[in-house]
DRENPA-3360 file (N, C-alpha, C; in nm, 2 decimals, always signed):
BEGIN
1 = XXXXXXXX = +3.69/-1.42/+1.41/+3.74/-1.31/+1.50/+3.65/-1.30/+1.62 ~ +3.53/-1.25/+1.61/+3.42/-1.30/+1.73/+3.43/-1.40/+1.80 ~ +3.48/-1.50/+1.73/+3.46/-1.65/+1.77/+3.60/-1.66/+1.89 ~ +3.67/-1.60/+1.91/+3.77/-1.56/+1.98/+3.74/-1.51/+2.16 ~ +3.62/-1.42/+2.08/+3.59/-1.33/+2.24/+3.48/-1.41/+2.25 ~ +3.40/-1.48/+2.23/+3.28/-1.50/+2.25/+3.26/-1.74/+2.27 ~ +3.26/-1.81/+2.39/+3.27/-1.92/+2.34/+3.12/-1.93/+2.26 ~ +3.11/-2.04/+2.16/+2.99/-2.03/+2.07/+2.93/-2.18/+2.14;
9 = XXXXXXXX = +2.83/-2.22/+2.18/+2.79/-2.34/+2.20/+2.69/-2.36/+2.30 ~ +2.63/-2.47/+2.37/+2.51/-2.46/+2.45/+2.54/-2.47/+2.58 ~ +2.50/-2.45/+2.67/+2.51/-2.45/+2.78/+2.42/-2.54/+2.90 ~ +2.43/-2.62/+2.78/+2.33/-2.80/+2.88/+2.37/-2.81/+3.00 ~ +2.34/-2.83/+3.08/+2.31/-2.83/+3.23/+2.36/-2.74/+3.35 ~ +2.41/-2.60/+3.26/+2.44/-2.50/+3.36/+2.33/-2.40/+3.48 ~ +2.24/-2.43/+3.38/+2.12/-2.34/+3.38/+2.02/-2.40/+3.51 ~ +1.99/-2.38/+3.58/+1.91/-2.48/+3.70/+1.74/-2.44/+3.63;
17 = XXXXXXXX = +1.77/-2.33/+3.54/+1.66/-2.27/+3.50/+1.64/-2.15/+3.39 ~ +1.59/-2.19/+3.26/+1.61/-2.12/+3.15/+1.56/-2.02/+3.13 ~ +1.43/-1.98/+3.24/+1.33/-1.93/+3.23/+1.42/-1.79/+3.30 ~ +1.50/-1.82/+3.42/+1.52/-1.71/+3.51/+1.66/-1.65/+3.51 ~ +1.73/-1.71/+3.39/+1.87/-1.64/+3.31/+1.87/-1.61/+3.20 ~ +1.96/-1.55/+3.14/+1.94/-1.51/+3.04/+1.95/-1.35/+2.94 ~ +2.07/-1.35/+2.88/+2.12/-1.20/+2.84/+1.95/-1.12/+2.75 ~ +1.80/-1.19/+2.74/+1.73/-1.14/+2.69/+1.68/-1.02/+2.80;
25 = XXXXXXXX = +1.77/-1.01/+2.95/+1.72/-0.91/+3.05/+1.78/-0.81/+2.97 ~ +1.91/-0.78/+2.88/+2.00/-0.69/+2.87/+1.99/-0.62/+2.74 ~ +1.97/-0.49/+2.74/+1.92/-0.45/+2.61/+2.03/-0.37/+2.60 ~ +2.08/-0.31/+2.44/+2.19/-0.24/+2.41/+2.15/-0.05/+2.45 ~ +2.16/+0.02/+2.53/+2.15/+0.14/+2.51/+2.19/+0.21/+2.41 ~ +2.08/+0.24/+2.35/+2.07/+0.35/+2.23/+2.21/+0.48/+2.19 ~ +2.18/+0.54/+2.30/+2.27/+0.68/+2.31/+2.37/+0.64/+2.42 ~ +2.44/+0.53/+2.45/+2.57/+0.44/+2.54/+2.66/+0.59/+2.51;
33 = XXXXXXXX = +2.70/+0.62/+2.39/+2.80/+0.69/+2.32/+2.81/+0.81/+2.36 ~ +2.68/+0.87/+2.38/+2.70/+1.02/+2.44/+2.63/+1.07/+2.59 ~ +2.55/+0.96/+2.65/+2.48/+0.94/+2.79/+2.58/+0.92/+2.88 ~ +2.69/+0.78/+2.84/+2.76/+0.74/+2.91/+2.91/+0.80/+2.92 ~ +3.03/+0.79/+3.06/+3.09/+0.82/+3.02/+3.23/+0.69/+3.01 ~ +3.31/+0.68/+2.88/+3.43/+0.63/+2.79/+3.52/+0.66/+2.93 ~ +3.55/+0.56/+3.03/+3.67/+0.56/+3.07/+3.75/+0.49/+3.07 ~ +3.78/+0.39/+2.94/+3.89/+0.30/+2.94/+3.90/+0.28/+2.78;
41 = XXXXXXXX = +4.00/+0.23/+2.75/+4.01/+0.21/+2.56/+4.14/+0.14/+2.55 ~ +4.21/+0.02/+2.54/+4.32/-0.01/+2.49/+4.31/-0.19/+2.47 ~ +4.41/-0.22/+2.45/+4.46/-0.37/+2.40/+4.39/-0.45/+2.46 ~ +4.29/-0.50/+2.45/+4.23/-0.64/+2.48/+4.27/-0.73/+2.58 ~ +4.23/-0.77/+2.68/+4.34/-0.86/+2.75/+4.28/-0.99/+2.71 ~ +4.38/-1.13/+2.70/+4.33/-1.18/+2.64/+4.31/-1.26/+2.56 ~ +4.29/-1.19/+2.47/+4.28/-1.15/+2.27/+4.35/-1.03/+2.20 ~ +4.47/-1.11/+2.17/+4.59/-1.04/+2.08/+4.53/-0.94/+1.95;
49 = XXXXXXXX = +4.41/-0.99/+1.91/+4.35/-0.94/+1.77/+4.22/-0.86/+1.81 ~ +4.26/-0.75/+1.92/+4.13/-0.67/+2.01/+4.15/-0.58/+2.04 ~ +4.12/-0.43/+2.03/+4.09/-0.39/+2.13/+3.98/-0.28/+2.19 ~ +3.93/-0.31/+2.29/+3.79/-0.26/+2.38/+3.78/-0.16/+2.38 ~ +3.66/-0.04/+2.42/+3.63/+0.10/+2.41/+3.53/+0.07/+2.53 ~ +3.55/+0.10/+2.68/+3.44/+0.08/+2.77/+3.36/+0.22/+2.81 ~ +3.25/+0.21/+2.81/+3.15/+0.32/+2.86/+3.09/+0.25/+2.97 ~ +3.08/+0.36/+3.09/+2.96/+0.33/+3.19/+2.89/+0.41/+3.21;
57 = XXXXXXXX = +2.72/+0.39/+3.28/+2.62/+0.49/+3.30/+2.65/+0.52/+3.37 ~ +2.58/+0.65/+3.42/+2.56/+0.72/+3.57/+2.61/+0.62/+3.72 ~ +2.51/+0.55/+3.66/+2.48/+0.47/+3.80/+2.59/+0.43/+3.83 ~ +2.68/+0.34/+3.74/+2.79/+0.25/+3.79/+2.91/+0.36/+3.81 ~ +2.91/+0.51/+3.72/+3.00/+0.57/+3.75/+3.06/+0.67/+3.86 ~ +2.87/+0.67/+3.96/+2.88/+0.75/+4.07/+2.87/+0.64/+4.15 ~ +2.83/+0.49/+4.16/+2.85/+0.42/+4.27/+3.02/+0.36/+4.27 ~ +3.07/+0.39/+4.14/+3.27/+0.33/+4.20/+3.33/+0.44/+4.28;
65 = XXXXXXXX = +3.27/+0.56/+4.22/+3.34/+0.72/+4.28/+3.32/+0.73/+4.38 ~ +3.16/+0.68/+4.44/+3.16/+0.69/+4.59/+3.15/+0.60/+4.72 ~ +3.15/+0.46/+4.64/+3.17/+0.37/+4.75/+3.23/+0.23/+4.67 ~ +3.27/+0.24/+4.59/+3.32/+0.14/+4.50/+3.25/+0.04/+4.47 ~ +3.10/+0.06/+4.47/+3.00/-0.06/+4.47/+2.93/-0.02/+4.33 ~ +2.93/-0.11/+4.25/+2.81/-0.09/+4.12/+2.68/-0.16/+4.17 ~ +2.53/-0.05/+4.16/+2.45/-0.08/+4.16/+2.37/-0.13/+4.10 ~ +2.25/-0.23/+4.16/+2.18/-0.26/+4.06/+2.13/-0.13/+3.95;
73 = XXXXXXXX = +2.15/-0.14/+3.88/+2.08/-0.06/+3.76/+2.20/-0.02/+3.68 ~ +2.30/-0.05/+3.73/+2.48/-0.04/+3.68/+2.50/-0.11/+3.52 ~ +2.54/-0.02/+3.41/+2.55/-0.04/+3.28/+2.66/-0.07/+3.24 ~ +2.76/-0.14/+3.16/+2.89/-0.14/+3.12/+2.85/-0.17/+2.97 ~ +2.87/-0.08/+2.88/+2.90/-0.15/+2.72/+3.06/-0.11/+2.68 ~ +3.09/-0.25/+2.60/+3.23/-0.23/+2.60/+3.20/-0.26/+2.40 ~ +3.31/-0.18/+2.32/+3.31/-0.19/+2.22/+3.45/-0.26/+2.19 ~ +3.37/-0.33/+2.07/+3.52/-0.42/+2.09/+3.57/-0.45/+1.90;
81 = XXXXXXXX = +3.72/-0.43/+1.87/+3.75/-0.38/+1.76/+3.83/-0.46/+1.74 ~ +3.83/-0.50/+1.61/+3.95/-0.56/+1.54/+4.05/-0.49/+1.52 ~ +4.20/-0.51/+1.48/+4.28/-0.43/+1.48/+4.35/-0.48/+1.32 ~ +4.46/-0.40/+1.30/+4.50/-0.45/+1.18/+4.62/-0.55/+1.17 ~ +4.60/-0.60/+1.11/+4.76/-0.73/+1.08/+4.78/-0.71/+0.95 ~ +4.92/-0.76/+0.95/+5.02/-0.77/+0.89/+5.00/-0.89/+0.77 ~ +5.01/-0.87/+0.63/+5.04/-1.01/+0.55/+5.05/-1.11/+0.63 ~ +5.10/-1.16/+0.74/+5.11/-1.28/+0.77/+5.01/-1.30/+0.89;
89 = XXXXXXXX = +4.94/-1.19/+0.90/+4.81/-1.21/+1.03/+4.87/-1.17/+1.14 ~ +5.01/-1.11/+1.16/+5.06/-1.05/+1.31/+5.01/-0.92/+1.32 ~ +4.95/-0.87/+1.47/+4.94/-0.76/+1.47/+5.01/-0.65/+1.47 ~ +4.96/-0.56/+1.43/+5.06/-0.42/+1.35/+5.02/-0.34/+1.51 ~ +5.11/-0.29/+1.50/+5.15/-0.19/+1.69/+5.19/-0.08/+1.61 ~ +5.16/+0.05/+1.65/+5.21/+0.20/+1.67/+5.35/+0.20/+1.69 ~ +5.39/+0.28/+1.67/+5.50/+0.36/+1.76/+5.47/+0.35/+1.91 ~ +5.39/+0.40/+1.99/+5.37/+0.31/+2.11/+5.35/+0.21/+2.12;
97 = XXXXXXXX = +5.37/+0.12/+2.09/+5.41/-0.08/+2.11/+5.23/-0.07/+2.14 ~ +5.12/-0.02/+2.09/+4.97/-0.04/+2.08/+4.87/-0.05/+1.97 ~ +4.84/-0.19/+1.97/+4.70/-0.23/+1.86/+4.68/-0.11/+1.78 ~ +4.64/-0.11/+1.66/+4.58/-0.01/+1.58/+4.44/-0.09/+1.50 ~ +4.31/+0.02/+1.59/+4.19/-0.04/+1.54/+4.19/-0.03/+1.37 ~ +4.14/-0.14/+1.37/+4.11/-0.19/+1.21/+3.92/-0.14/+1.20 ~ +3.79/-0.18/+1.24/+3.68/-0.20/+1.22/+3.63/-0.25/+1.41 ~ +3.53/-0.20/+1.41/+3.40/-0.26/+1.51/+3.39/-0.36/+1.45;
105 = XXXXXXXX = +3.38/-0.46/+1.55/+3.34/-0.62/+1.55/+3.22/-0.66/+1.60 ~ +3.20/-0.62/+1.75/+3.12/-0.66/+1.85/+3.06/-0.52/+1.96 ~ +2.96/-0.52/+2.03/+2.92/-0.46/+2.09/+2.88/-0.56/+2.19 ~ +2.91/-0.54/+2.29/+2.90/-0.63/+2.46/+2.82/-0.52/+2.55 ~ +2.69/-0.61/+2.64/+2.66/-0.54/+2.73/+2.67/-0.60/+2.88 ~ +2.68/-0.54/+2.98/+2.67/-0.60/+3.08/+2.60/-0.50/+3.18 ~ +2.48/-0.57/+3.23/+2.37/-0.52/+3.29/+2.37/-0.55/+3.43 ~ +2.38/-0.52/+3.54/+2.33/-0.55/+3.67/+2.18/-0.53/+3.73;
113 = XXXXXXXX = +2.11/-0.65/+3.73/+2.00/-0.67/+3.83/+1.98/-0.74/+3.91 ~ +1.86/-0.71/+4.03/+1.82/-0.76/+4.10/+1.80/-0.94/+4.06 ~ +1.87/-1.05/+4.10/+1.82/-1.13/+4.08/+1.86/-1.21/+3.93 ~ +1.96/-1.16/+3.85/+2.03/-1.23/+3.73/+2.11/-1.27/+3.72 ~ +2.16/-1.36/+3.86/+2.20/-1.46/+3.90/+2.15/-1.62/+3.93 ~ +2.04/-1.56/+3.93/+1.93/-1.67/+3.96/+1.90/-1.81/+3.82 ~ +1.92/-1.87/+3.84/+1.93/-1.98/+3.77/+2.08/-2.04/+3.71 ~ +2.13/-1.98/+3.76/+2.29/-2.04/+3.68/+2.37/-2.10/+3.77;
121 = XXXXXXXX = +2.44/-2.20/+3.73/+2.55/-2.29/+3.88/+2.67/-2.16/+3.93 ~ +2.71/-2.18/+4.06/+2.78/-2.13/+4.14/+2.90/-2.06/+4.05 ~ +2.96/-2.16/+3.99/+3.05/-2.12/+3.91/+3.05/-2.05/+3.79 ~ +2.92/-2.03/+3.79/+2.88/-1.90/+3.66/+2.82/-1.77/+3.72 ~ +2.81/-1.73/+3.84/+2.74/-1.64/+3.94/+2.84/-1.54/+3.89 ~ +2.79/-1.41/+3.91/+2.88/-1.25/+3.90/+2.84/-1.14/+3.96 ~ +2.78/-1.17/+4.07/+2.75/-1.09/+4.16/+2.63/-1.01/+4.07 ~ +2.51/-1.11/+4.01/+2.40/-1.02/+3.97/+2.42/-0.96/+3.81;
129 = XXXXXXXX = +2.52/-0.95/+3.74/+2.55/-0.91/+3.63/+2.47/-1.02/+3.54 ~ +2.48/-0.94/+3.40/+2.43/-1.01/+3.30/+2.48/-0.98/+3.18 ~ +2.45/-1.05/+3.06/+2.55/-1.04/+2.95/+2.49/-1.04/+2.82 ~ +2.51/-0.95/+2.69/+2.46/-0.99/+2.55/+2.57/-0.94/+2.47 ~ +2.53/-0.99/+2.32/+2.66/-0.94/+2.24/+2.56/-0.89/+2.10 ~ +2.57/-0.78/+2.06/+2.55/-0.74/+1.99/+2.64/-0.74/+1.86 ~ +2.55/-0.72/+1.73/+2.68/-0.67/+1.58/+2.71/-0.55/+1.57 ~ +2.82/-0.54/+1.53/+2.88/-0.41/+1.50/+2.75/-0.29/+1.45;
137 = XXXXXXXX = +2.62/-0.34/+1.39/+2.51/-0.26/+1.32/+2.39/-0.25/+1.44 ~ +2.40/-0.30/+1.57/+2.36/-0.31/+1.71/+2.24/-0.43/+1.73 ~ +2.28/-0.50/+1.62/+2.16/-0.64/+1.63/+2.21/-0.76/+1.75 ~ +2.08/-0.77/+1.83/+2.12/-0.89/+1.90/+2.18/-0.99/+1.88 ~ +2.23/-1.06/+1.90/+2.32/-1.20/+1.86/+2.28/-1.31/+1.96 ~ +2.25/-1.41/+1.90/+2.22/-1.52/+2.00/+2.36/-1.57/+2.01 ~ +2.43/-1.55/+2.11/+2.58/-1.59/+2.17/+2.53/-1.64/+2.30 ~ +2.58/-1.75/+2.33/+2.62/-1.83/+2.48/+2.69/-1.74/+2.56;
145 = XXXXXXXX = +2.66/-1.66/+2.63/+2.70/-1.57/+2.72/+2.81/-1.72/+2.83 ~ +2.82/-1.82/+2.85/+2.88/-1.88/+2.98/+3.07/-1.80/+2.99 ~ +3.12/-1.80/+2.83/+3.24/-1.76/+2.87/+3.27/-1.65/+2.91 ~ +3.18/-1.54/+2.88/+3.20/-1.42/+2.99/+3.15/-1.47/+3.14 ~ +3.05/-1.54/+3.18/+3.03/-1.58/+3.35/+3.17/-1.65/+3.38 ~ +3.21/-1.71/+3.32/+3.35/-1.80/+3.34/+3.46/-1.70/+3.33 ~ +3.48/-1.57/+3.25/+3.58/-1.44/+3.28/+3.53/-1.39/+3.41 ~ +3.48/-1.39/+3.39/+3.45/-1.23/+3.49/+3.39/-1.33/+3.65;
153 = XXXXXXXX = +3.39/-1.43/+3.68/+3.37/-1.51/+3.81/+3.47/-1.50/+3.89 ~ +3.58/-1.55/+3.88/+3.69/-1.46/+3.99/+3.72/-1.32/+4.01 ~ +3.65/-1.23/+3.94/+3.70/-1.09/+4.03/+3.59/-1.04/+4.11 ~ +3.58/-1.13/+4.18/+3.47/-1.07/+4.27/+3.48/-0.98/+4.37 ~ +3.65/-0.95/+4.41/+3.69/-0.82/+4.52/+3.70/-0.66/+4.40 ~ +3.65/-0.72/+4.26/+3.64/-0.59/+4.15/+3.50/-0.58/+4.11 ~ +3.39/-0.63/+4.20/+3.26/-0.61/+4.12/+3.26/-0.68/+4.03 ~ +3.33/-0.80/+3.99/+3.32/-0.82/+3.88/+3.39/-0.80/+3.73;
161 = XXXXXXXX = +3.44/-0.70/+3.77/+3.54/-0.61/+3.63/+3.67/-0.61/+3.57 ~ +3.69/-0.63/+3.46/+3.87/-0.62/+3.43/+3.90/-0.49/+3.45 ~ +3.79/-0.39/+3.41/+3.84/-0.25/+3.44/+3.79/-0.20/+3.58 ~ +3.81/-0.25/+3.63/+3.74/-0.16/+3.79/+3.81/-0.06/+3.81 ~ +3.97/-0.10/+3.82/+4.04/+0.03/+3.91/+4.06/+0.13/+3.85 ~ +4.01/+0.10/+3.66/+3.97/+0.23/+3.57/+3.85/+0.30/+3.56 ~ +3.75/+0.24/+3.64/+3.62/+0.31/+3.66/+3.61/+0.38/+3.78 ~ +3.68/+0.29/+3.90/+3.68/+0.38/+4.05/+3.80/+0.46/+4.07;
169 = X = +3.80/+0.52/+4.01/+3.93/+0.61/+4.06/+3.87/+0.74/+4.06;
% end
């Protein structure tokens, strides 16, 4: 199921430098749940067998409100849930044609700093963002962050974001 959202494998010669990338900048915020504020929650895009719960800090939620820019110090944890299926592994939808969470799977962070762009090829750049993936119990996971640089690299007129136009509004 993880193995879905997450590509699992090495990342040989992306790195110009191992020392100066790297989701070990990105730590899980403790209290994400009640510090930050929950402005998005639905169906995965994607991944059919998902779906996301996004919180942002302060920072990123008064820099979309007021100039549509996430700052360095800009937090996004996105929770991310299995949903339930059916005997034959199809997903089971509501009465509103929407996923019905089954269990927490994953916890995702995405961190903006100064400078955590630095070591990675052009095509893995995100405007300074960074990436970790936590377990459902909040333990680090050594995951190959490249397929999130590889999502999230073309929306660069969104900061970076699937949910932007749900955070700046």
């Amino acid at each position: 199921m993880l193995r879905t959202f997450i590509a699992v494998g090495t990342a040989v010669g992306l790195f110009a430098s191992a020392a100066a990338a790297g989701p070990e900048k990105v730590s899980l915020p403790a209290d994400y749940q009640t510090s930050f504020t929950n402005y998005y929650e639905g169906d995965r895009v994607g991944n059919d067998k998902q779906v996301i719960r996004l919180f942002a800090n302060q920072t990123a939620a008064k820099g979309a409100s007021k100039d549509g820019k996430l700052p360095y110090g800009s937090v996004i944890v996105g929770e991310i849930y299995s949903v339930k299926v059916d005997g034959e592994g199809n997903t089971v939808e509501s009465a509103l044609g929407r996923r019905i969470i089954d269990k927490l799977a994953a916890v995702v962070v995405m961190e903006r700093g100064e400078g955590f762009d630095e070591g990675y090829a052009e095509e893995l750049t995100v405007g300074d963002w960074e990436f970790a993936v936590y377990s459902a119990a909040g333990e680090k996971l050594d995951k190959d962050v490249t397929a999130c640089r590889e999502c999230h690299h073309p929306l660069q007129d969104k900061e970076f974001l699937w949910s932007y136009e749900h955070l700046a509004r």
